[in-house]
C-alpha positions in Angstrom: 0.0 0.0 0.0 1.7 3.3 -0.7 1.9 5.9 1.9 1.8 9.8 1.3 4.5 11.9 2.9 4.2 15.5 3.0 7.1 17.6 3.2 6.9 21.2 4.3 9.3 24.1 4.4 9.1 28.0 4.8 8.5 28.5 1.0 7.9 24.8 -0.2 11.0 24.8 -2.2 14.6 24.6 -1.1 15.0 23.2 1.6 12.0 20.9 1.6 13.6 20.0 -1.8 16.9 18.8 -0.2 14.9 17.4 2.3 12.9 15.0 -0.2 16.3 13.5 -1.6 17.1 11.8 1.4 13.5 10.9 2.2 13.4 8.6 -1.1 16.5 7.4 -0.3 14.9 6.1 3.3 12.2 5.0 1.8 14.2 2.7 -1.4 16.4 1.3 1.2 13.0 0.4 3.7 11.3 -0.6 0.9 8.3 1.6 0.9 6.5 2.9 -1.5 5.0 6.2 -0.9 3.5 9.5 -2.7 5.7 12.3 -1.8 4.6 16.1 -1.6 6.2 19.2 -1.5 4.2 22.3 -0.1 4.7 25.2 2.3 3.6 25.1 6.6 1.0 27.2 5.5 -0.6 24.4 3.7 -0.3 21.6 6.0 -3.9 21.7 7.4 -5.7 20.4 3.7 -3.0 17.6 4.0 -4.3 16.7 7.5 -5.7 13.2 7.3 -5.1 12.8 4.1 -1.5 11.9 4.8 0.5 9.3 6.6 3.4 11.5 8.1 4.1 15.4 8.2 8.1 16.1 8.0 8.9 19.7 8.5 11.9 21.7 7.7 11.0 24.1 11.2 9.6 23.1 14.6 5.5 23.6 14.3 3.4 24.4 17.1 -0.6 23.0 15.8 -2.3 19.9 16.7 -1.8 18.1 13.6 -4.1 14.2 13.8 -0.8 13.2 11.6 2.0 12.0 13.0 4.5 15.3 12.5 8.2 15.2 12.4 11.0 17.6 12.4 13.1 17.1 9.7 15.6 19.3 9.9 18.4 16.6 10.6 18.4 15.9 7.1 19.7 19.3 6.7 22.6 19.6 9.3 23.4 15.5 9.4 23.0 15.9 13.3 20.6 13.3 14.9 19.6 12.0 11.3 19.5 8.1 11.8 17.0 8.9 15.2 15.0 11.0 12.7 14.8 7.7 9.9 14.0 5.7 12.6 11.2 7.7 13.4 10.3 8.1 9.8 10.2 4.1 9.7 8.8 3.1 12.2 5.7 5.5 11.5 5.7 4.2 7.7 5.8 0.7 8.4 
C-alpha cells in the first residue's frame, strides 16, 4: 500500500527539496513505496488526514491528527538516523 508523505518548508521549495532527496533514499532502502509532496507550513492543514506523516523543515506548534516530524536533521546531518527511525517506524 503506498503511503503519502508531506514535506513542508518556509517557501515549499529549497529546503523541503533537499529534504525530499534523502526521504526517497529512506524509503528505497526500507522498501516503501510512498507518494511524496512538496508544499509550504501554510498548507499543511488540507493535508491533514489525508496523509500518513508530516516532516517539516522548522519546529511547528498546531495539533496536527498526523503523525509530525521535524526534519531538519536531514539538513545539518545531526541526529539524522534517530529521525529515519522515526520516519520508519511511522511508515511501516
Amino acid at each position: 500500500m503506498e503511503k503519502t508523505v508531506v514535506i513542508a518548508c518556509g517557501a515549499g521549495l529549497a529546503t523541503s527539496s533537499m529534504v525530499r532527496d534523502k526521504i526517497e533514499e529512506v524509503l528505497s532502502e526500507n522498501n516503501i513505496r510512498a507518494n511524496i509532496i512538496q508544499t509550504t507550513l501554510n498548507e499543511l492543514e488540507g493535508y491533514d488526514d489525508k496523509a500518513d506523516i508530516f516532516i517539516t523543515t522548522m519546529k511547528i506548534n498546531s495539533d496536527y491528527t498526523t503523525p509530525v516530524v521535524h526534519g531538519s536533521a536531514f539538513l545539518t546531518g545531526i541526529n539524522e538516523e534517530t529521525v529515519i527511525e522515526q520516519i520508519v517506524e511511522i511508515l511501516k
